[in-house]
PDB file of N, H, CA, C and O in Angstrom:
ATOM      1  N   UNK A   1      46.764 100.409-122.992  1.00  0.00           N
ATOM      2  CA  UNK A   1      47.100  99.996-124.352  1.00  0.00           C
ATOM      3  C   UNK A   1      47.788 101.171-125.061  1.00  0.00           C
ATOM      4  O   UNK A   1      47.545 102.346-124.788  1.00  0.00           O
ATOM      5  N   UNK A   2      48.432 100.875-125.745  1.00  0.00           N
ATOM      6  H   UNK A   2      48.629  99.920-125.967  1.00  0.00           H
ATOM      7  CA  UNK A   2      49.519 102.051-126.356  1.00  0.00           C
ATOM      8  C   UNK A   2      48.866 102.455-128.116  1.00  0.00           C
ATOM      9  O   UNK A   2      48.162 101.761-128.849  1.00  0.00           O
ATOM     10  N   UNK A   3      49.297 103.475-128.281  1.00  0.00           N
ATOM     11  H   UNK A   3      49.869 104.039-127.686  1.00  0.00           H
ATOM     12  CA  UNK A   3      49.071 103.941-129.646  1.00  0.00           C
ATOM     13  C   UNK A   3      50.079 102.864-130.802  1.00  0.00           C
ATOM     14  O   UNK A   3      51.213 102.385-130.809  1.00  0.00           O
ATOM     15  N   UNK A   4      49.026 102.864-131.578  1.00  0.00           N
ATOM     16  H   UNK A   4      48.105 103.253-131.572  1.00  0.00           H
ATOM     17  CA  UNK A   4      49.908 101.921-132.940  1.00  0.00           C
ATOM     18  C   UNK A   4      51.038 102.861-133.466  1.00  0.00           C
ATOM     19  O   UNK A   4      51.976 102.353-134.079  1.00  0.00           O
ATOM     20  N   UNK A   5      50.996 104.140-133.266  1.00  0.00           N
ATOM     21  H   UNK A   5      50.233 104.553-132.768  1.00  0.00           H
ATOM     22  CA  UNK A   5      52.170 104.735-133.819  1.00  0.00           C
ATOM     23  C   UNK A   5      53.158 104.561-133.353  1.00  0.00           C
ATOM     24  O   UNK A   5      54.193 104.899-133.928  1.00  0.00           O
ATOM     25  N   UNK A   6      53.148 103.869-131.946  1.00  0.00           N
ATOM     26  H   UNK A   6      52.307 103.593-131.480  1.00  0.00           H
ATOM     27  CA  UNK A   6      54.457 103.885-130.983  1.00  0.00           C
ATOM     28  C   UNK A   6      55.209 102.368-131.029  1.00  0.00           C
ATOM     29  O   UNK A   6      56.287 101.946-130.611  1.00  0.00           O
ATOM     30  N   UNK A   7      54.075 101.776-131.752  1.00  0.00           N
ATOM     31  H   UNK A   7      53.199 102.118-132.091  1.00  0.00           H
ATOM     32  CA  UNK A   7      54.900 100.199-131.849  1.00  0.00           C
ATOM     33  C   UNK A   7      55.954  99.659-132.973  1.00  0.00           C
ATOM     34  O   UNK A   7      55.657  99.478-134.154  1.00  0.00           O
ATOM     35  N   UNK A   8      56.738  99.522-132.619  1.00  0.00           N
ATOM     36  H   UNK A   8      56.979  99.670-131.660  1.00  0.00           H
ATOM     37  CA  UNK A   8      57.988  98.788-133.519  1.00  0.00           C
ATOM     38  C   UNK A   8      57.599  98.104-134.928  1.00  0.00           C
ATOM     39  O   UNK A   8      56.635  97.349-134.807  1.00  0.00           O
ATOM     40  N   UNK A   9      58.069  98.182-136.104  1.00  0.00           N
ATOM     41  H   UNK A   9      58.852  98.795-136.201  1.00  0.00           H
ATOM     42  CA  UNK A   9      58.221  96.922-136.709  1.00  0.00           C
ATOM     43  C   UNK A   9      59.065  97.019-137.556  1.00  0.00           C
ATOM     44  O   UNK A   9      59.358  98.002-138.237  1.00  0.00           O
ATOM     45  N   UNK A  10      59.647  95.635-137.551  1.00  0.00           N
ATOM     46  H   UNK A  10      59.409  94.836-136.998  1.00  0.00           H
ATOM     47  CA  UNK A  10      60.569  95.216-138.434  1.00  0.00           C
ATOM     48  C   UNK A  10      60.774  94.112-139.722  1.00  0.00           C
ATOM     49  O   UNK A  10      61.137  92.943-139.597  1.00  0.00           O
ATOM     50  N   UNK A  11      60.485  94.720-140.822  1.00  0.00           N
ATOM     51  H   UNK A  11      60.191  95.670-140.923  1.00  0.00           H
ATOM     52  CA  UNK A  11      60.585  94.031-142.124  1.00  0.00           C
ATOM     53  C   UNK A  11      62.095  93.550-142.305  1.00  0.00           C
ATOM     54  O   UNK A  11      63.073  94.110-141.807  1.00  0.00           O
ATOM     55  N   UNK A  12      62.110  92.270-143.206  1.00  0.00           N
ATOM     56  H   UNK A  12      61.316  91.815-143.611  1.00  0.00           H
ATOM     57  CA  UNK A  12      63.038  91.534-143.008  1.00  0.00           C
ATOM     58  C   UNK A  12      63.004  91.313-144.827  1.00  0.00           C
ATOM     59  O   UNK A  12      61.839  91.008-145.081  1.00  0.00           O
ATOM     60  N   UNK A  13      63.429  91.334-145.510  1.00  0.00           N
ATOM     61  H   UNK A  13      64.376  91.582-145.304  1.00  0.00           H
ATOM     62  CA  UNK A  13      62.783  91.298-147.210  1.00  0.00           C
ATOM     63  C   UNK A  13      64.080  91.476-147.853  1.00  0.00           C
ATOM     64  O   UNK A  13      64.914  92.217-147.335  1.00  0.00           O
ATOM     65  N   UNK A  14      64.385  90.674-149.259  1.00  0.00           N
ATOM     66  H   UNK A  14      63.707  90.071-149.680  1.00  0.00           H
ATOM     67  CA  UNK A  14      65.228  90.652-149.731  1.00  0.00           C
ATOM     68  C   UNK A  14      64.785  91.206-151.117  1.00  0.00           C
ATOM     69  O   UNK A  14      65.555  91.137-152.076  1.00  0.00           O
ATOM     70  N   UNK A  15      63.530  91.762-151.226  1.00  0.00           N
ATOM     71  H   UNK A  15      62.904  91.818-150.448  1.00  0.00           H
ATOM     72  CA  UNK A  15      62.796  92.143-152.004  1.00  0.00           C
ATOM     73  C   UNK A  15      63.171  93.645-152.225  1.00  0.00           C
ATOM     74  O   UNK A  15      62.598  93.916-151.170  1.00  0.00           O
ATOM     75  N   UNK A  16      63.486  94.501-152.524  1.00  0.00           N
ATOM     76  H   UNK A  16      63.951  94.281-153.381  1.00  0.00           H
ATOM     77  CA  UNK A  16      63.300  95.923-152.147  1.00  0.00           C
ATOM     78  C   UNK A  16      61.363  96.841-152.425  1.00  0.00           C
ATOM     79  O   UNK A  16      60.580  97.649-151.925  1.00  0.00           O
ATOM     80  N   UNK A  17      61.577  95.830-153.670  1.00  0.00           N
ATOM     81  H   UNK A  17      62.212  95.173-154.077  1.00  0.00           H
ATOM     82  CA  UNK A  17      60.163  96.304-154.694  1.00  0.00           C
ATOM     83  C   UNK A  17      59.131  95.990-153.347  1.00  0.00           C
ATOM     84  O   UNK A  17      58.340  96.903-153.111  1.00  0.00           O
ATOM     85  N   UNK A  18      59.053  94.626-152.321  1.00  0.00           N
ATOM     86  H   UNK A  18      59.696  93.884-152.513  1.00  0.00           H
ATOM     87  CA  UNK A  18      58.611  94.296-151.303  1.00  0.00           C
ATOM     88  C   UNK A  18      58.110  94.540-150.208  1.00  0.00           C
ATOM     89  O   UNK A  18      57.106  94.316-149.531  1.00  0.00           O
ATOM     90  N   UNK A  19      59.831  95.476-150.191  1.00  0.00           N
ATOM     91  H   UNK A  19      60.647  95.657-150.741  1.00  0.00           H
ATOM     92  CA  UNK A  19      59.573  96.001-148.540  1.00  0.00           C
ATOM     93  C   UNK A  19      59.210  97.579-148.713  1.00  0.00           C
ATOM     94  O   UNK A  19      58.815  98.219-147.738  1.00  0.00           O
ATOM     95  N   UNK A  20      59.351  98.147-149.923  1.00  0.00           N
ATOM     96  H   UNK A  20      59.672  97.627-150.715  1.00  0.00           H
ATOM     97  CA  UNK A  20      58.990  99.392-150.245  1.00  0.00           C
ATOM     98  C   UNK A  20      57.264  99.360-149.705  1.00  0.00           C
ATOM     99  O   UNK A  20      56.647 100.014-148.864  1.00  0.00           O
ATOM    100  N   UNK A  21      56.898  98.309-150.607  1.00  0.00           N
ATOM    101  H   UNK A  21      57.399  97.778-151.290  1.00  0.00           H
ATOM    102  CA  UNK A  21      55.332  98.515-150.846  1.00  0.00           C
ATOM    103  C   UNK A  21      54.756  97.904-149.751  1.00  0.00           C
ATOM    104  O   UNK A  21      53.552  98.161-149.718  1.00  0.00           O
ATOM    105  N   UNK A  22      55.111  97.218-148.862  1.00  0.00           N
ATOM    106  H   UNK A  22      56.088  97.010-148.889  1.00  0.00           H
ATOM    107  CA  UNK A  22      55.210  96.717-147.169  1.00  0.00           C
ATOM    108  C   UNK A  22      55.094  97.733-146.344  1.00  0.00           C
ATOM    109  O   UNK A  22      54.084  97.887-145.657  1.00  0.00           O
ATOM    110  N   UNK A  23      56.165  98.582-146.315  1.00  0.00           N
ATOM    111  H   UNK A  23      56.985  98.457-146.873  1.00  0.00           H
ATOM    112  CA  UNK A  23      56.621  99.678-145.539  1.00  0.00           C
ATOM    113  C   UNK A  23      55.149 100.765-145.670  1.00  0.00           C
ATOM    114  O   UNK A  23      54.461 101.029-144.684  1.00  0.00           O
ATOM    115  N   UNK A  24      54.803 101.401-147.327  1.00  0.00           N
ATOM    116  H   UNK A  24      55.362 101.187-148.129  1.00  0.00           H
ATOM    117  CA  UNK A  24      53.946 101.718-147.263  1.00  0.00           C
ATOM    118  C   UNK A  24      52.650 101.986-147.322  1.00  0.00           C
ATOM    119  O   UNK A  24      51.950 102.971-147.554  1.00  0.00           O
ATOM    120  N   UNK A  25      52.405 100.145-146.885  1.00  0.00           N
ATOM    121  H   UNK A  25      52.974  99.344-146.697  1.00  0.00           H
ATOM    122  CA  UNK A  25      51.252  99.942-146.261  1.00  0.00           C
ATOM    123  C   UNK A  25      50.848  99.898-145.093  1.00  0.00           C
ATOM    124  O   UNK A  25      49.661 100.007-144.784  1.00  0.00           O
ATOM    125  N   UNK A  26      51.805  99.728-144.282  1.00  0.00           N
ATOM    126  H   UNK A  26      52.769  99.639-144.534  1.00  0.00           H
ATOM    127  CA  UNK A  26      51.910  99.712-142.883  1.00  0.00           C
ATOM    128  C   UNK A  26      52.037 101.189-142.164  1.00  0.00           C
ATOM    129  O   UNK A  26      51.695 101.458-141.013  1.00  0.00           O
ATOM    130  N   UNK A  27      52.712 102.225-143.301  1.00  0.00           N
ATOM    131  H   UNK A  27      52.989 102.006-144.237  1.00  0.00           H
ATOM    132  CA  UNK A  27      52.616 103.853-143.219  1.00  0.00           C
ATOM    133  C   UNK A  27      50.934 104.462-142.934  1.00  0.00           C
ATOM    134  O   UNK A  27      50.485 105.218-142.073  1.00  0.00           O
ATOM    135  N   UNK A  28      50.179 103.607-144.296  1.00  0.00           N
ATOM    136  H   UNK A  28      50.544 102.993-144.996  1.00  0.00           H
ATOM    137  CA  UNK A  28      48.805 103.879-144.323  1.00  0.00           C
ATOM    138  C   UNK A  28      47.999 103.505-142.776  1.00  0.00           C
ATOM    139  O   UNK A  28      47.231 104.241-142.156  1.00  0.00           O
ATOM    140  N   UNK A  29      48.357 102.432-142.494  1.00  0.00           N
ATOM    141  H   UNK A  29      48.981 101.835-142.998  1.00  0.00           H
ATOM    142  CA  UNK A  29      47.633 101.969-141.354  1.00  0.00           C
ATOM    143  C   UNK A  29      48.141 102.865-140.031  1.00  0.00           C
ATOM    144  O   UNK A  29      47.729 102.427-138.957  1.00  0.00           O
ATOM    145  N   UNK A  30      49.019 104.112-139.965  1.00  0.00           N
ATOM    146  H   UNK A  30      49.354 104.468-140.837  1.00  0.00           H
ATOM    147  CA  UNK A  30      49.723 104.011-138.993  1.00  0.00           C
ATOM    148  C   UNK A  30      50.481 104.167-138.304  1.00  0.00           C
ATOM    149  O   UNK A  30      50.516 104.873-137.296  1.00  0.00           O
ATOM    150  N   UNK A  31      51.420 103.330-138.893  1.00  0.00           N
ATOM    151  H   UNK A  31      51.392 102.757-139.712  1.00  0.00           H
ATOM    152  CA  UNK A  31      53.016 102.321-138.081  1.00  0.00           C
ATOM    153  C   UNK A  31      53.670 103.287-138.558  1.00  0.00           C
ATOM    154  O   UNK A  31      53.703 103.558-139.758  1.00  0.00           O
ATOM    155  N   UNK A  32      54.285 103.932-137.627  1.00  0.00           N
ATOM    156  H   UNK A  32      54.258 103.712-136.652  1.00  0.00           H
ATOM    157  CA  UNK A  32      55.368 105.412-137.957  1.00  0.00           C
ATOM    158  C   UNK A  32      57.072 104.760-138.032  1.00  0.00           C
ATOM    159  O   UNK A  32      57.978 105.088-138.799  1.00  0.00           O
ATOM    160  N   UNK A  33      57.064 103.652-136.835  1.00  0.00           N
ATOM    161  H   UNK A  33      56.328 103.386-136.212  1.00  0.00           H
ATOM    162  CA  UNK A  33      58.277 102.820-136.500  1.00  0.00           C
ATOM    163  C   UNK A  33      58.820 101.840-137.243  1.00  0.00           C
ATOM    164  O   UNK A  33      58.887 100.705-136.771  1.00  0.00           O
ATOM    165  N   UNK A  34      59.211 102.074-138.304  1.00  0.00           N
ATOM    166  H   UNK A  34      59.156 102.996-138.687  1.00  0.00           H
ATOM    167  CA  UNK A  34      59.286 101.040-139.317  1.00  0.00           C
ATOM    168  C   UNK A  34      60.856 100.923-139.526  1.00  0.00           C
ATOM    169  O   UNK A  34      61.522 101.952-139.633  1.00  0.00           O
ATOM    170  N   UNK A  35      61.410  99.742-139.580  1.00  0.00           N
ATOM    171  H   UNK A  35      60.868  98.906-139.492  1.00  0.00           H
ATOM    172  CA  UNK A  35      62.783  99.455-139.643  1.00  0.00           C
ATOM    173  C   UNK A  35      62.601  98.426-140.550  1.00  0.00           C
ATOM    174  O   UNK A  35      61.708  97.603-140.351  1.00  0.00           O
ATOM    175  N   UNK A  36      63.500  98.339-141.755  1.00  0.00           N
ATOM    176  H   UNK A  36      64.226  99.008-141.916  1.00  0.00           H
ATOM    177  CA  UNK A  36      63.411  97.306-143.063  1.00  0.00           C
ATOM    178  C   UNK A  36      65.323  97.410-143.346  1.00  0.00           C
ATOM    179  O   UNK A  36      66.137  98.305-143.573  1.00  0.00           O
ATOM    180  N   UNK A  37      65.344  95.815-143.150  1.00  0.00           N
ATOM    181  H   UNK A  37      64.683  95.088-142.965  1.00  0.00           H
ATOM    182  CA  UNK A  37      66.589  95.418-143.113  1.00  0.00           C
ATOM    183  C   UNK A  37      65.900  94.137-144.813  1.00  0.00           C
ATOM    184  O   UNK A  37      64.856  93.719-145.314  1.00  0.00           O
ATOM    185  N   UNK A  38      67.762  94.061-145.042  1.00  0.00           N
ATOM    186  H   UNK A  38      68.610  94.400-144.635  1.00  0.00           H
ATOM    187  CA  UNK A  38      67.766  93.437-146.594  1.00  0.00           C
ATOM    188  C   UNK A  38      67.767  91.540-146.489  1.00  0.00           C
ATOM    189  O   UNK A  38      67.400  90.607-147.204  1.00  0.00           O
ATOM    190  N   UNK A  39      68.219  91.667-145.551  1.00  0.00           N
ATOM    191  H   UNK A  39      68.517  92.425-144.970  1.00  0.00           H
ATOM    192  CA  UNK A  39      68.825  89.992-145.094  1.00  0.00           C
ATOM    193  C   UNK A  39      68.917  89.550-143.732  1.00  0.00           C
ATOM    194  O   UNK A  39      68.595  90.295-142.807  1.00  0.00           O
ATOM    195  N   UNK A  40      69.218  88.714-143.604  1.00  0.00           N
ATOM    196  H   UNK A  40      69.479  88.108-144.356  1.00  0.00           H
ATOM    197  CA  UNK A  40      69.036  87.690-142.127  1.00  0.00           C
ATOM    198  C   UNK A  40      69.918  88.404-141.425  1.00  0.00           C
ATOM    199  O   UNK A  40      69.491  88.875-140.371  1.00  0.00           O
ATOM    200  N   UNK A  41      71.205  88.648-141.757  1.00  0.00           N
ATOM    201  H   UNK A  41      71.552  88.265-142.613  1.00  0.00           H
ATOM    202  CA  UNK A  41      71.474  88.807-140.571  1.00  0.00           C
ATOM    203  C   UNK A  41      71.479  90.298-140.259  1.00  0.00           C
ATOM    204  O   UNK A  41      71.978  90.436-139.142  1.00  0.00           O
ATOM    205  N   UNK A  42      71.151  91.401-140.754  1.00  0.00           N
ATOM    206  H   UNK A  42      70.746  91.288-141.662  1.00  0.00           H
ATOM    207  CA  UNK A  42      70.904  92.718-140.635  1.00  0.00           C
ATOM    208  C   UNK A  42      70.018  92.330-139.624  1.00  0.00           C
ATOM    209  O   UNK A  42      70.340  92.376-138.437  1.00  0.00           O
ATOM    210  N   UNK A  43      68.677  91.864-140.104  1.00  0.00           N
ATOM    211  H   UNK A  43      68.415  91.827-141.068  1.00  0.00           H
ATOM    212  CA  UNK A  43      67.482  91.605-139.554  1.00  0.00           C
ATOM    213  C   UNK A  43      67.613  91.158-137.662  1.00  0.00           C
ATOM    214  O   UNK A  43      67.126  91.690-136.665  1.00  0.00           O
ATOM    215  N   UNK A  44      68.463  90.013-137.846  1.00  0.00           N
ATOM    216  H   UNK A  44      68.859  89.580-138.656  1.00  0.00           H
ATOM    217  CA  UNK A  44      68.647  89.897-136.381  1.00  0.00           C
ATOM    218  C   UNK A  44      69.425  91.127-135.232  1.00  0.00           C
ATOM    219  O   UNK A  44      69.100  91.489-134.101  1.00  0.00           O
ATOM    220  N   UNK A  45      70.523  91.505-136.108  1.00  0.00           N
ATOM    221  H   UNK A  45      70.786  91.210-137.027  1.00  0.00           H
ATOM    222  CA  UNK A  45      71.216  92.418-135.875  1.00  0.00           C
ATOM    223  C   UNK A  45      70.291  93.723-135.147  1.00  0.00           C
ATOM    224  O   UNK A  45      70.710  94.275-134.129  1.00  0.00           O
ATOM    225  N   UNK A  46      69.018  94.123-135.794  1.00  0.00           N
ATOM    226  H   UNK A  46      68.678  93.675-136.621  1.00  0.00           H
ATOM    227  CA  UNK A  46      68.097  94.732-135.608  1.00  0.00           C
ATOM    228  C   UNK A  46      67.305  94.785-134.484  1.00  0.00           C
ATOM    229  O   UNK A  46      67.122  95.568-133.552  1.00  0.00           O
ATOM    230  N   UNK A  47      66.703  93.236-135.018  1.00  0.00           N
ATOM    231  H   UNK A  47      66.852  92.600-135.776  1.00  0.00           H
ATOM    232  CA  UNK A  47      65.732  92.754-133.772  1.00  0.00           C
ATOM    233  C   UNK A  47      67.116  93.028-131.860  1.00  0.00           C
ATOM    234  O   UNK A  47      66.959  93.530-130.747  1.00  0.00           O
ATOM    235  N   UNK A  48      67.898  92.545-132.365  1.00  0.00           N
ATOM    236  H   UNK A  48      68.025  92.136-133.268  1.00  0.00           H
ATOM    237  CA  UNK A  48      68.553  92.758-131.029  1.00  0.00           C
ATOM    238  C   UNK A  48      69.088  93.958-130.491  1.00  0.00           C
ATOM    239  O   UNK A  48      69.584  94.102-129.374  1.00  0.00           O
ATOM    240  N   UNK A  49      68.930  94.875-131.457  1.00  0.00           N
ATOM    241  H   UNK A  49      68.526  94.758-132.364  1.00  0.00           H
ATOM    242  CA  UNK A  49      69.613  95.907-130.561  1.00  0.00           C
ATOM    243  C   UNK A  49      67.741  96.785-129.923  1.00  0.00           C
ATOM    244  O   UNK A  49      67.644  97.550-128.963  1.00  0.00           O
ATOM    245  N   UNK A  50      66.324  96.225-131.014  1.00  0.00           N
ATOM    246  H   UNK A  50      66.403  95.603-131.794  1.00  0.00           H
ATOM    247  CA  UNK A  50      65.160  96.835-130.512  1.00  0.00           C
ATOM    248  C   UNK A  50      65.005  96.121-128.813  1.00  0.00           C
ATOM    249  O   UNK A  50      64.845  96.743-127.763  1.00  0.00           O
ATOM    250  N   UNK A  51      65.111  94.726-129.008  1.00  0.00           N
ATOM    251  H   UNK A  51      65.241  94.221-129.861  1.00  0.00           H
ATOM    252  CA  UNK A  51      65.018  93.720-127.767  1.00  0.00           C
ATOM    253  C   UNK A  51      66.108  94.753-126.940  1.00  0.00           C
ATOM    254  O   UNK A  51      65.346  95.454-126.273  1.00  0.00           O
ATOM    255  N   UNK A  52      67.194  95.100-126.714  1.00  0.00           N
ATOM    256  H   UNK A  52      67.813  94.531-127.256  1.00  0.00           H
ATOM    257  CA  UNK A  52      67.943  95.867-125.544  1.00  0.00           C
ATOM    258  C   UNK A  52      67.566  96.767-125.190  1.00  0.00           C
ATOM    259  O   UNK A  52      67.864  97.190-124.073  1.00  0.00           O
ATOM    260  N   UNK A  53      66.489  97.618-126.299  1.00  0.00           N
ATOM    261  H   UNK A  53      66.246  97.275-127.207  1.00  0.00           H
ATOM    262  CA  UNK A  53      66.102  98.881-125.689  1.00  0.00           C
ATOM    263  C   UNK A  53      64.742  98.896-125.119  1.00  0.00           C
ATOM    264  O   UNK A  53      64.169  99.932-124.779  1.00  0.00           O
ATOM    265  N   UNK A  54      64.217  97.642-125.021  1.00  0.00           N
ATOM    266  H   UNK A  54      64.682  96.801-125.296  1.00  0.00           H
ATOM    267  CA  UNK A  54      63.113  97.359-124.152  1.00  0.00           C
ATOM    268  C   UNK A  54      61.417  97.051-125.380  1.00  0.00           C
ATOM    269  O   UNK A  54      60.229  96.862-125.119  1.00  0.00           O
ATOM    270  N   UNK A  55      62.092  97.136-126.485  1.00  0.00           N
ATOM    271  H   UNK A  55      63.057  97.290-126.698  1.00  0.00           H
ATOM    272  CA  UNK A  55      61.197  97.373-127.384  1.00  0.00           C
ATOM    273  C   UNK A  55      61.339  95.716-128.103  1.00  0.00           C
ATOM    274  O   UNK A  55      62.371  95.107-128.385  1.00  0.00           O
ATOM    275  N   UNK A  56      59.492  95.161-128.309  1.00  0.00           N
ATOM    276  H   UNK A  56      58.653  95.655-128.080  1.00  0.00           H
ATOM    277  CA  UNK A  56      59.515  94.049-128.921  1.00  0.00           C
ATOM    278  C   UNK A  56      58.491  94.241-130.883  1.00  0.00           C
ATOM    279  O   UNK A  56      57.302  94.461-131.114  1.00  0.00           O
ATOM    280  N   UNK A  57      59.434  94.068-131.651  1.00  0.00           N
ATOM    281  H   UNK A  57      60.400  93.889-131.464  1.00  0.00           H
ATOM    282  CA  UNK A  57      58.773  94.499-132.803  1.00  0.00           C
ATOM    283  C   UNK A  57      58.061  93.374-133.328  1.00  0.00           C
ATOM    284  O   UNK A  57      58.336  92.188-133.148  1.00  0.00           O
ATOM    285  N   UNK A  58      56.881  93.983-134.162  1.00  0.00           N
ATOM    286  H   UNK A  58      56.657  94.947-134.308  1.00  0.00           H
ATOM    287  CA  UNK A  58      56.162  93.119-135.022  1.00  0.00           C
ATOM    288  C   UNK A  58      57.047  92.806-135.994  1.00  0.00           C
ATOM    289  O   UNK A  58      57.578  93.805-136.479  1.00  0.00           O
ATOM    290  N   UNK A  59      57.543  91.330-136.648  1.00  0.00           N
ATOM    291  H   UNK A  59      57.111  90.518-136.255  1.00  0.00           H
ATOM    292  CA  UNK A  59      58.513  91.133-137.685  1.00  0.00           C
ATOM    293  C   UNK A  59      57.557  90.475-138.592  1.00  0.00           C
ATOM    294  O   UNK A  59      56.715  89.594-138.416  1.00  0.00           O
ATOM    295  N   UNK A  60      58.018  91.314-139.841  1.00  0.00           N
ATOM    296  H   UNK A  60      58.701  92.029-139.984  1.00  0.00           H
ATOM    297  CA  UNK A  60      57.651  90.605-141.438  1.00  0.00           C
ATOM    298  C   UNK A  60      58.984  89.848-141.773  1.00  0.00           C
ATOM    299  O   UNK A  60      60.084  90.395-141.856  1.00  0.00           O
ATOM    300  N   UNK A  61      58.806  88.911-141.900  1.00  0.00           N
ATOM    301  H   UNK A  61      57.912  88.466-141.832  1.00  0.00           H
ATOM    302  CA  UNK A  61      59.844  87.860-142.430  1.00  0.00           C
ATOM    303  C   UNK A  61      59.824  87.425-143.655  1.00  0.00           C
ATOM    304  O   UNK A  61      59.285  86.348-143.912  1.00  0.00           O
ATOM    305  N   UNK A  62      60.389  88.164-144.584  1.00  0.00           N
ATOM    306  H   UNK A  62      60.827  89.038-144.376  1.00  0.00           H
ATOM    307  CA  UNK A  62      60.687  87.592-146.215  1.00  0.00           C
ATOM    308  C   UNK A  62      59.415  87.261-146.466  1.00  0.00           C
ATOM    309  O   UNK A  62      58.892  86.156-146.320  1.00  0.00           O
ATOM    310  N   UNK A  63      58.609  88.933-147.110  1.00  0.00           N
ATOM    311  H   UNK A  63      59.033  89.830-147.228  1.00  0.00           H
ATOM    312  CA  UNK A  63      57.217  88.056-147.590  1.00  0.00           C
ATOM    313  C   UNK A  63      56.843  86.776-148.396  1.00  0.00           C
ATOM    314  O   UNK A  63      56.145  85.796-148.131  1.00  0.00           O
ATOM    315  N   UNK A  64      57.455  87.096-149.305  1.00  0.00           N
ATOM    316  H   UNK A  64      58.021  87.891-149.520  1.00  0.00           H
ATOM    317  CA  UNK A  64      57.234  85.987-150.431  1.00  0.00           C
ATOM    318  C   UNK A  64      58.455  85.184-150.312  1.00  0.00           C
ATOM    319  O   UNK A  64      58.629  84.213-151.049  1.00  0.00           O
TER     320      UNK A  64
END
């Protein structure tokens, strides 16, 4: 099993106020790997270049 610091994630939020306070909650717990994109298609844009490098991220999808 791997360290939580080493795992991916990717916020997806059109929020900034959102993904700020997302980001550092997930800091608290942790999650060092944090990637926060503004919109859909950043977001995919994202997810696919983590998916090529062998890496599968936890995604927050537009909290609210």
């Amino acid at each position: 099993m791997s360290n939580i610091e080493e795992k991916d994630v990717l916020i997806i939020e059109d929020s900034p106020a959102v993904g700020i306070l997302l980001k550092e909650f997930l800091n608290k717990l942790g999650l060092k790997k944090i990637h926060h994109c503004q919109n859909g298609k950043t977001g995919i844009e994202s997810f696919k270049e983590l998916v090529e490098a062998d890496k599968v991220p936890l995604v927050f999808l537009d909290y609210n």
